[in-house]
N, C-alpha and C positions, 0 to 999 in steps of 0.2 A: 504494500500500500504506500501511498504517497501524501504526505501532509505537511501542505501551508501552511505555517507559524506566524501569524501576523503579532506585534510588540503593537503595543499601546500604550498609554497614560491615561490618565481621569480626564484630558478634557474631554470638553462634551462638544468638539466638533473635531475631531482628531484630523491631524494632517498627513496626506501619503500618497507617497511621488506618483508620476505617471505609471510605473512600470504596477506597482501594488493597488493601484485603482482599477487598473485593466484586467490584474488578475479575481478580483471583487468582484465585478461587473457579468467577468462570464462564468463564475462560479456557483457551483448548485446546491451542496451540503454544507452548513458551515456552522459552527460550534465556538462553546465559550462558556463563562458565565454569563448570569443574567445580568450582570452589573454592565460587563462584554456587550451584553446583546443592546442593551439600553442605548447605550454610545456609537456604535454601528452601525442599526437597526434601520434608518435611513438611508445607508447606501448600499445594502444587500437588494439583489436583482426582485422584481416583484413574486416570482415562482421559486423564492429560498428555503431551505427547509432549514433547522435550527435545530441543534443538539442541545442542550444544556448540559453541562460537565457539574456533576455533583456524584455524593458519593453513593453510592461502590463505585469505584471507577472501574472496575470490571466491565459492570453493568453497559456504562458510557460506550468501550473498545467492541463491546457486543454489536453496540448498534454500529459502530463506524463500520465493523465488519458487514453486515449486515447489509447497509445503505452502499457500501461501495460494489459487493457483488449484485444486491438485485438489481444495482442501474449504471454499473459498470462504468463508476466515476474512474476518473483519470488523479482526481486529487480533491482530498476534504479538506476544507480550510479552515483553521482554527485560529484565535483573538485571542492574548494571552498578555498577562499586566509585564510590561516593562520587557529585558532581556529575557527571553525564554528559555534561554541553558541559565542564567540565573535563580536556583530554585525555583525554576519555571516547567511549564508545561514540556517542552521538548525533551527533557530529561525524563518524567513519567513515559512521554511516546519511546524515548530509546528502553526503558526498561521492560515498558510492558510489550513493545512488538519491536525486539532488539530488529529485525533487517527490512524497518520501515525505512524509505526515503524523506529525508525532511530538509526541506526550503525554507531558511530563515530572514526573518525582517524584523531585525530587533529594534527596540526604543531604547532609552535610558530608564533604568530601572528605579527601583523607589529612592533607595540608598545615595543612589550618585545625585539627584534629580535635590536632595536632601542637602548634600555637599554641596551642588550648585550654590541652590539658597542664601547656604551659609558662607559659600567663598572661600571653600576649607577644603583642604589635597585629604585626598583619600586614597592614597597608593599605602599608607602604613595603616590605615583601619582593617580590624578583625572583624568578620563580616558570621555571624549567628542567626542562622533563623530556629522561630519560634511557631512560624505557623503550621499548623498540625503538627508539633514537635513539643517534647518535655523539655524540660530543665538541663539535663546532663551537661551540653555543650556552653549555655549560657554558663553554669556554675563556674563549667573547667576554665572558662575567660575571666570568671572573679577572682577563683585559685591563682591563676596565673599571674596575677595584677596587670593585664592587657590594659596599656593607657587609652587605646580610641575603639569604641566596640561599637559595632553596626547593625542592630538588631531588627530582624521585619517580624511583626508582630502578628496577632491575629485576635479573634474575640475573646479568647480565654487567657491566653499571656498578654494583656493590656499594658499601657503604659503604667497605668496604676498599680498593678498585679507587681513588673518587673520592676520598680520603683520599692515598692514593700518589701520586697524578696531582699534585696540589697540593703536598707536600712537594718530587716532582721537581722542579717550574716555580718554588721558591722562593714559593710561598705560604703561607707558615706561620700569618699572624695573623689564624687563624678557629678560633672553635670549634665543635665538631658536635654538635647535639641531634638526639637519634637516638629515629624514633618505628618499634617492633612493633608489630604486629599489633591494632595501632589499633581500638578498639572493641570488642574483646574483652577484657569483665572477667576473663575465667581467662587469656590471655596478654599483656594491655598491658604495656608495659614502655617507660618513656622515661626512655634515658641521657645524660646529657653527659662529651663527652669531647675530648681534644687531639685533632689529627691523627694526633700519633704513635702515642695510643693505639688511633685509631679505624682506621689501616693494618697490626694485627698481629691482629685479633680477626677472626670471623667472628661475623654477625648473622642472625636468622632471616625468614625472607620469608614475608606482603609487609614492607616498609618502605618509610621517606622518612624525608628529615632537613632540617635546617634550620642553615644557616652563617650565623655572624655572627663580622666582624671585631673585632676583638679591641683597634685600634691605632683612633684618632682626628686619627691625622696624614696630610695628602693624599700619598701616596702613588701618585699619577699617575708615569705611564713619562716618561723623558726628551725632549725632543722634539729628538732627536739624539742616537748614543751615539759616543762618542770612540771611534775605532779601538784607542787602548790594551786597550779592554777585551772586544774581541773574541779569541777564540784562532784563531789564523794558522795559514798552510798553512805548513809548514818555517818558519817565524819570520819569512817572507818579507812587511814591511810594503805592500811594492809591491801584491802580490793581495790588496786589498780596495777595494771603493770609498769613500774619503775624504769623510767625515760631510760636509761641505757639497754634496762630489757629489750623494750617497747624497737627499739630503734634497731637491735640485733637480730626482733624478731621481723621486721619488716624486709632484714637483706634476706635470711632465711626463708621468706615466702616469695622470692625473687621478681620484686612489684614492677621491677620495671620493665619485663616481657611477661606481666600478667595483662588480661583484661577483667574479670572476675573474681572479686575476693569474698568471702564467706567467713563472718567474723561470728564466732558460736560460742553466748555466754560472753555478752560484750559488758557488762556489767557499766562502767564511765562512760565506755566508748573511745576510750583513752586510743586503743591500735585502728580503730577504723577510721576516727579525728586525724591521728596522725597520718595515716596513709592516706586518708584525702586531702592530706596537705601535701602531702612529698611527693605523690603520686595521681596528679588529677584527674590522667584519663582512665584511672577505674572508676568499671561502677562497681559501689559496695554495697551486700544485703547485712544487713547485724541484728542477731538473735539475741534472747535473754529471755527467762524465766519469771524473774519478776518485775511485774508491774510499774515499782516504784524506779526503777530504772527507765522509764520510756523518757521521765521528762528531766533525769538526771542528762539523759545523751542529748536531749534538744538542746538545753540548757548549756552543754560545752560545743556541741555543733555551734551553737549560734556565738558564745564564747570567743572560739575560736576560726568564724569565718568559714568553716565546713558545712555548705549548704550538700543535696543531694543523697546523706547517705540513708537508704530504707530499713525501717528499721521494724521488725515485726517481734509481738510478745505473746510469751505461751512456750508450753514444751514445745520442743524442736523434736522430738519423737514423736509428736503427734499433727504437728504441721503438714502443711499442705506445700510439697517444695517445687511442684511437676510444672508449674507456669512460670519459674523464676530462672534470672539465666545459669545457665550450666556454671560454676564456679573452676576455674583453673589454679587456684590461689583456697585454701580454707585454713582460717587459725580456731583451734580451740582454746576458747581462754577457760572456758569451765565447762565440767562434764558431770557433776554429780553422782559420780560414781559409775557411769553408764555410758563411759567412751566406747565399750566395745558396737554397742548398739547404734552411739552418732556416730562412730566411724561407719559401720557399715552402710548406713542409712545416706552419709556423705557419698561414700563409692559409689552410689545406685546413679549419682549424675555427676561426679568428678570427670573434668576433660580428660582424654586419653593421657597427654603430658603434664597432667597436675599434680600440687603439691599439698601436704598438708603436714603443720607445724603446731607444737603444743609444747612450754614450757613446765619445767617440773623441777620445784621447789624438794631440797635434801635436809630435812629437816628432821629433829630425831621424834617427836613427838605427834609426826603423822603417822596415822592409823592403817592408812592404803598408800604403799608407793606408786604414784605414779608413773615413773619412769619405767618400771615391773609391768604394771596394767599396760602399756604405751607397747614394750618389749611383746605382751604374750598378745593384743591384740594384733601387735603388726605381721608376728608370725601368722594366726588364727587366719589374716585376710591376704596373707600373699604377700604383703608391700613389703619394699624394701626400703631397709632405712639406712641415713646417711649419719657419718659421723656424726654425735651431737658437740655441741658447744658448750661448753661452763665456764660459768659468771661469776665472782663475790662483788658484794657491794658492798666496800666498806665493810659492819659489822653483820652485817646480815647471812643468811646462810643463802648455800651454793646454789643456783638457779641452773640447770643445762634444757638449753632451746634443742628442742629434738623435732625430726625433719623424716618425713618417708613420702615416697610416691610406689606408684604401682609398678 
């Protein structure tokens, strides 16, 4: 199949050379959104037939198939906001009918159209979308301290929404330039405003904005954060694991060819806080048993600027793990006695090359050695295990970070 990509903007008499007018004119199938059809809808031939693109898009590629063999188009023409390989529609046509022919005519997109505005180079902006997208990528550009971030929005990540999120996480020194309805001379409108401001307003759609920080001082995360400054379970400084731990235990679960970490019996959230600091493009799931820990881990997430990590409460032996992503990476920080059971239960979706790490405390006046339980499970399930590591700290006793894969 063959499809013409025509780029647009919001105005509402769009301009387009001779060569794209011609192809308009004798064109018979054409498609878009309704916003698309709205702006258009005047210059499509009087016998046009109109797709509207909403979702499934399955649905949508049914009918294109559909409409081109019963009438044996030559090419269906599709309306598409701004640059079309800019998380645009061309990119969906290459994925869903990889050896479609496609003819592009692109606009300027929202982002650049935005920079225009503002008279601001955007060859260094970090460009994040958000439309029909979660969080993950935006967080990884606050972790990173990204000075100029480019974000295109949609109804649910609102300017308001991403404005709040960032004040939560303790990101304050950015400020938002905020572009409407871009391209259209009767509603363009481009504001600057604080966070604070930009989390109490409501803006009209479509938009996109553009963050740039505010501060010229490096402001990278700690590479270790002192236990002080995490907030405890009961004040108990014993449940956490001790920043030199914490920080052995992360080269041990080898984070930086992970994509999936599985943090079980996170108790502060001390190792998954810190691996979403040192390490931003995982994603992390973090388990625990009790309750009162859910708003202990928000509370140093947000602390410590660690937006994005999920955090589910309840036994992990009774969980539901079949919809979550396969982990390549898993730390036990507590097992209640029942590692053999979560390890097993880990293996049922551990990647082929994964790893799993659990430190174990040499202590004379534990009841259950750990390092013994670790030893007869790893035998029980096949894994092999790698040299462990031992630690003192100071007066404390002997810690050894212990390490197997399959």
């Amino acid at each position: 199949m063959k499809f013409i990509v025509i780029g647009i903007t919001d105005h509402p008499k769009p301009f387009f050379p001779p060569e794209v007018l011609d192809t308009i004119r004798h064109g018979k199938i054409f498609s878009g959104g309704k916003r698309h059809h709205k702006i258009v809808g005047s210059l499509l031939p009087a016998d046009a037939e109109w797709i509207d693109i909403t979702t499934p898009l399955d649905d949508v590629f049914e009918q294109y198939t559909l409409k081109a063999k019963s009438q044996k188009l030559t090419a269906i023409i599709i309306f598409a906001s701004g640059d079309p390989l800019f998380y645009g529609f061309a990119n969906t046509i290459q994925r869903k009918m990889a050896d479609a022919e496609i003819v592009l005519y692109p606009a300027f997109n929202s982002l650049q159209m935005l920079a225009h505005g503002l008279v601001m180079p955007y060859h260094d902006m970090r460009i994040v979308s958000l439309t029909g997208r979660p969080w993950p990528e935006f967080d990884r550009a606050l972790i990173e301290r990204t000075r100029k971030i480019g974000v295109l929005t949609d109804r649910e990540h609102t300017p308001a929404a991403i404005a709040q999120r960032m004040l939560d996480y303790g990101y304050k020194d950015y400020t938002m330039h905020m572009g409407e309805h871009l391209g259209n001379p009767e509603r363009e409108r481009i504001t600057t405003l604080t966070l604070e401001e930009a989390a109490q307003q409501a803006f009209d759609y479509p938009n996109c904005l553009i963050l740039v920080s505010t501060t010229t001082v490096d402001s990278a995360p700690p590479f270790g954060i002192p236990e002080r400054d995490f907030a405890l379970l009961d004040r108990r400084e014993k449940m956490i694991t001790k920043m030199p731990v914490r920080l052995l235990t992360l080269q041990a679960l080898d984070l930086p060819h992970r994509q999936v970490l599985w943090d079980i019996g996170f108790c502060t959230g001390s190792v998954s806080i810190e691996a979403r600091l040192q390490f931003p493009h995982l994603h992390i799931e973090a388990f625990e048993i009790r309750p009162a820990c859910e708003a202990i881990i928000q509370e140093n997430a947000r602390r410590h600027g660690a937006p994005g990590i999920e955090v589910h409460i309840g036994d992990f032996l009774a969980a539901d793990i079949s919809t979550l992503p396969r982990p390549d990476a898993v730390f036990i920080g507590g097992h209640g006695g029942q590692l053999k059971d979560i390890m097993a239960k880990v293996l049922t979706v551990l990647a082929p090359h994964g790893c799993i790490v659990m430190n174990s405390v040499k202590a004379p006046k534990v009841l259950v050695d750990s390092h013994q339980l670790w030893d007869e499970t790893c035998q029980e399930l096949h894994l092999t295990q790698d040299n462990p590591t031992r630690i003192i700290l100071n007066d404390n006793h002997p810690i050894e970070i212990l390490r197997c894969r399959r």
